[in-house]
C-alpha positions as CSV (number, residue, x, y, z in Angstrom):
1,X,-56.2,142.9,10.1
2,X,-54.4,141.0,12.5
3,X,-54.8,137.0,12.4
4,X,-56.4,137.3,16.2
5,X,-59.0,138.8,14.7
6,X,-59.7,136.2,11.7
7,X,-59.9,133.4,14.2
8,X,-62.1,135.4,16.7
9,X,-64.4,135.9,13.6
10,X,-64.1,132.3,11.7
11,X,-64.1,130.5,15.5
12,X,-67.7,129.8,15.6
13,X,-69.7,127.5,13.2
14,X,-73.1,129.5,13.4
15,X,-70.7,132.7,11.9
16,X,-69.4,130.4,9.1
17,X,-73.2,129.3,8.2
18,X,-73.9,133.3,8.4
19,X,-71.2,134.3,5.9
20,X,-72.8,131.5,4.0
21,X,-76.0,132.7,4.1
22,X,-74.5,136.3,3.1
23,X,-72.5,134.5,0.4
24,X,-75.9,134.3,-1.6
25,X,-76.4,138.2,-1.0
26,X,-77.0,141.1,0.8
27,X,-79.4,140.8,3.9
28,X,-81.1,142.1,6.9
29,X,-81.2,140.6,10.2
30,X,-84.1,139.4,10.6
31,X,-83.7,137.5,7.1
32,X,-80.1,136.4,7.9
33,X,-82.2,135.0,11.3
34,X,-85.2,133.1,9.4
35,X,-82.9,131.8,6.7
36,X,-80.9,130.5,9.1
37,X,-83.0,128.4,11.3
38,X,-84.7,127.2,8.0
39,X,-81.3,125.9,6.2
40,X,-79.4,124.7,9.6
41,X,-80.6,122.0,11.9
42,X,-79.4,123.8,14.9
43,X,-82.2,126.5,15.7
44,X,-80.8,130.0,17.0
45,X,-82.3,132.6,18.8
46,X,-82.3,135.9,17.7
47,X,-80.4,137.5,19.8
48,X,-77.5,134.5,19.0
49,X,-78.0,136.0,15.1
50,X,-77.7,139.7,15.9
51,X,-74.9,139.6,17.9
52,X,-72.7,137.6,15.5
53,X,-73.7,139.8,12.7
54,X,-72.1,142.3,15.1
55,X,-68.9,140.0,15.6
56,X,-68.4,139.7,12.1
57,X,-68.8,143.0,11.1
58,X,-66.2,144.6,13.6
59,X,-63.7,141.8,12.5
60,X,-64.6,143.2,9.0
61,X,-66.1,140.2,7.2
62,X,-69.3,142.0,6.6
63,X,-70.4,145.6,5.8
64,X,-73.6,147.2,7.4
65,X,-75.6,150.0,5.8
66,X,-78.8,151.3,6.2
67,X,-81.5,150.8,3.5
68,X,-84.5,153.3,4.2
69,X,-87.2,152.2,2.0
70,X,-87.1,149.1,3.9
71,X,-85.6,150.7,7.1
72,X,-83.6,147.9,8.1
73,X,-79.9,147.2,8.4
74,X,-78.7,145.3,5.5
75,X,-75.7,143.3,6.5
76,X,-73.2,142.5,2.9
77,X,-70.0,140.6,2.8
78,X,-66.7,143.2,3.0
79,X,-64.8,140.7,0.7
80,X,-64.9,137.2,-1.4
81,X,-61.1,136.2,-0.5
82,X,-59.3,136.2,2.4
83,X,-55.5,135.8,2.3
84,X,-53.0,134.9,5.3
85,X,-49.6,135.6,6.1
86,X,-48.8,133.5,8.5
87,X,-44.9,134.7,9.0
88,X,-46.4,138.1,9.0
89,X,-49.2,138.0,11.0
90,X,-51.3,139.9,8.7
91,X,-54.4,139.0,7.1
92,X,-55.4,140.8,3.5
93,X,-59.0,140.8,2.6
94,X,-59.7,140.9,-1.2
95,X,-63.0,142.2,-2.3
C-alpha cells in the first residue's frame, strides 16, 4: 500500500472515529451509523457513514463480507497495526 493511500484513508476525523467504532468489533452499516451519532457529538448522515466505510475499505483498513442470516454487509477491520516506511514509501499492514 502506498503512503497516498494511508493519508487519503486516516485524513478525515469521522474515518478515525469509524475505525474506532470497528476497533470494538465487527459491524454493519447501519450499526457503524447509529453508534456513531450516539458516541460522537458531531451527528452524520447516513450517506456521510456509507461512503467512508467505502473509503476505508478500498484503502484496505477494513474488510466487507456478507453475513446472510442477517443479510447485511458487515464491515471488520483488515489489520490492528499499521507500519510506515517513510524512505520507502511503503505502508505494511499487520493483522
Amino acid at each position: 500500500m502506498r503512503i497516498e493511500e494511508v493519508a487519503r484513508g486516516l485524513c478525515s476525523k469521522t474515518r478515525l472515529n469509524i475505525i474506532r467504532i470497528l476497533a470494538e468489533g465487527d459491524a454493519s452499516a447501519v450499526t457503524v451509523y447509529k453508534q456513531y451519532n450516539a458516541l460522537f457529538p458531531e451527528r452524520k448522515e447516513r450517506a456521510t457513514i456509507y461512503r467512508d466505510l467505502e473509503v476505508l475499505y478500498r484503502c484496505n483498513f477494513l474488510f466487507k463480507k456478507y453475513d446472510g442470516d442477517s443479510k447485511e454487509i458487515i464491515y471488520g477491520l483488515a489489520a490492528k497495526r499499521i507500519c510506515i516506511d517513510i524512505p520507502g514509501e511503503t505502508v505494511e499492514v499487520e493483522p
